[in-house]
C-alpha positions in Angstrom: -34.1 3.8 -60.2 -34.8 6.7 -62.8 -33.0 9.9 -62.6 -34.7 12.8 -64.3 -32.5 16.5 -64.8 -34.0 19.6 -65.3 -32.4 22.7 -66.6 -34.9 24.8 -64.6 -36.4 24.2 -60.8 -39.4 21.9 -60.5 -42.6 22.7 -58.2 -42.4 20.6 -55.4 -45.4 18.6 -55.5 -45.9 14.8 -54.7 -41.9 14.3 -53.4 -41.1 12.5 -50.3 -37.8 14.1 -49.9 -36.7 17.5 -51.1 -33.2 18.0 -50.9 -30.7 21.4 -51.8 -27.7 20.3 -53.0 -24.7 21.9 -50.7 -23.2 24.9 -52.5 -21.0 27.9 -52.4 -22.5 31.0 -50.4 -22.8 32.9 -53.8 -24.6 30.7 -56.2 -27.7 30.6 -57.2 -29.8 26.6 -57.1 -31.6 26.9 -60.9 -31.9 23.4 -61.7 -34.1 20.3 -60.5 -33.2 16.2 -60.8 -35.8 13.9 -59.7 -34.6 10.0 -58.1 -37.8 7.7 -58.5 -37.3 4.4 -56.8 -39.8 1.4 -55.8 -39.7 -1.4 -53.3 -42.3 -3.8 -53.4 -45.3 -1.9 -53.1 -44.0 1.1 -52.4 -42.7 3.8 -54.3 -40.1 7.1 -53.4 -39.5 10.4 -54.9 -36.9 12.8 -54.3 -36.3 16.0 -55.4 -32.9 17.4 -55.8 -32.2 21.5 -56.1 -29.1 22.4 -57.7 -27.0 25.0 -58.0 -25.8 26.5 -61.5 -21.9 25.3 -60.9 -23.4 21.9 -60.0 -23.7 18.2 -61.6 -26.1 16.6 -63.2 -26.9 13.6 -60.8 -26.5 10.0 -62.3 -26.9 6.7 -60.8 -22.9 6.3 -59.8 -24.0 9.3 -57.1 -26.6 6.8 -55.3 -26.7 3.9 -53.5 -30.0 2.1 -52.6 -30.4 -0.5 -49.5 -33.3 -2.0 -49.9 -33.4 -4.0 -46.8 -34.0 -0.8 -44.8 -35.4 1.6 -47.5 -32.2 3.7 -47.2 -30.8 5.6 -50.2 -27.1 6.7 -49.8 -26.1 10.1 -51.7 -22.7 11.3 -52.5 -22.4 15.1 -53.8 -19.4 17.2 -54.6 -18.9 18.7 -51.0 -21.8 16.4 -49.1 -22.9 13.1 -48.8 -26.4 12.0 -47.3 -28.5 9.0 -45.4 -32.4 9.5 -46.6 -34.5 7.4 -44.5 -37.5 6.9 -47.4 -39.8 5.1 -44.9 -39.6 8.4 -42.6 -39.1 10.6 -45.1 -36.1 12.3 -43.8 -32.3 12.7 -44.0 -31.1 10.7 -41.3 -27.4 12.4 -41.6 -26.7 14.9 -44.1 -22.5 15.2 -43.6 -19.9 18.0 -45.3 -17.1 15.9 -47.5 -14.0 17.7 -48.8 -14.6 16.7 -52.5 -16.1 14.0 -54.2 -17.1 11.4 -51.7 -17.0 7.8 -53.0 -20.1 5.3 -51.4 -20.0 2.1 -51.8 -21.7 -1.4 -49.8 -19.5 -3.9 -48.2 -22.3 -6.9 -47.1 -23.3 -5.3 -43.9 -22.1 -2.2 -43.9 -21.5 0.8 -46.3 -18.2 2.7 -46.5 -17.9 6.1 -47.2 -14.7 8.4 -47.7 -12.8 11.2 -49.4 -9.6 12.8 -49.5 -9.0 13.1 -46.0 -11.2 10.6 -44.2 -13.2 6.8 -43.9 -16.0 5.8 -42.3 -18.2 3.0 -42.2 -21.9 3.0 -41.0 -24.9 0.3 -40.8 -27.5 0.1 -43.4 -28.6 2.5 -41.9 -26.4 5.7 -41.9 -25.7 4.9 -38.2 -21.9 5.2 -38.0 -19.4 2.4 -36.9 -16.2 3.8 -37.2 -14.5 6.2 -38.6 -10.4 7.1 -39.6 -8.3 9.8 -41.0 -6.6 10.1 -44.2 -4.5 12.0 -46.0 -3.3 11.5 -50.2 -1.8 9.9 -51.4 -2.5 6.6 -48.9 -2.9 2.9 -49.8 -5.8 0.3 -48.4 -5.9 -3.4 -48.0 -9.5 -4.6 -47.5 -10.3 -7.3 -45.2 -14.0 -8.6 -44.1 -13.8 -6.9 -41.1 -11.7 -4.0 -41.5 -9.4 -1.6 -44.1 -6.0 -0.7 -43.1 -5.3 2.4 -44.7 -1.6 3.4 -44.9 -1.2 7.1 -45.2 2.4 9.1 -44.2 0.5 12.0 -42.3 -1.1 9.2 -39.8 0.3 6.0 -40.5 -1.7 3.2 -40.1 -5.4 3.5 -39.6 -7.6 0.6 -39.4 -11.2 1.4 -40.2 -13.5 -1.1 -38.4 -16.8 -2.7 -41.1 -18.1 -4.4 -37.9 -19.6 -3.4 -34.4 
């Protein structure tokens, strides 16, 4: 994967996915990052527009499933399913704060502050839990058992 930033906004020419960054109402998008990826013969690029208050992307902020050609995005206030084959965002979903992404065999697991879920390789979701901070986890192969003292115990299902 290579991750280009740009302290100005790039023309959007030869990208397979264009993507603005979620921001606040008032704030202008001025800068570019470009994600290059391949996969056997094939090859993706993405275009992300930010906005002034916003990160510069690195490669902690993606997460790439080759089996399906999926690339998994975590922003500030969003994180996103692309669908590279189709060229499209499959989901594209609001997170409180900095959503953390990460791959479990199977399945990928995504939360924040004040909620879990778990989807397929695909972005297709499985299951998904409140949460609340500060809350402890045990991980399991088919489940995390959060333990929160707004909702108690919440078990977030990995598996169909």
């Amino acid at each position: 994967m290579e991750i280009r930033s740009f302290d100005h906004i790039i023309q959007p020419d030869n990208f397979d996915i264009i993507h603005r960054v979620d921001k606040h109402i008032d704030e202008k998008i001025v800068k570019s990052t470009t994600v290059s990826l391949s996969n056997s013969d094939k090859r993706y690029k993405l275009k992300f527009d930010i906005s002034e208050a916003g990160p510069d992307l690195d490669e902690d902020d993606f997460l790439y499933v080759p089996e399906t050609n999926f690339l998994f995005y975590r922003g500030f206030h969003e994180w996103c399913a692309f669908d590279l084959i189709n060229k499209k965002a499959q989901r594209c979903e609001t997170a409180l704060d900095l959503t953390f992404i990460e791959r479990r065999h199977d399945t990928i697991v995504i939360y924040d502050e004040l909620s879990a879920e778990s989807t397929d390789l695909e972005g297709i979701r499985i299951d998904e839990v409140p949460l609340d901070p500060p809350f402890e986890s045990v991980h399991f192969d088919d489940r995390i058992e959060f333990n929160t003292l707004t909702f108690g115990k919440q078990i977030l299902k990995l598996k169909r």
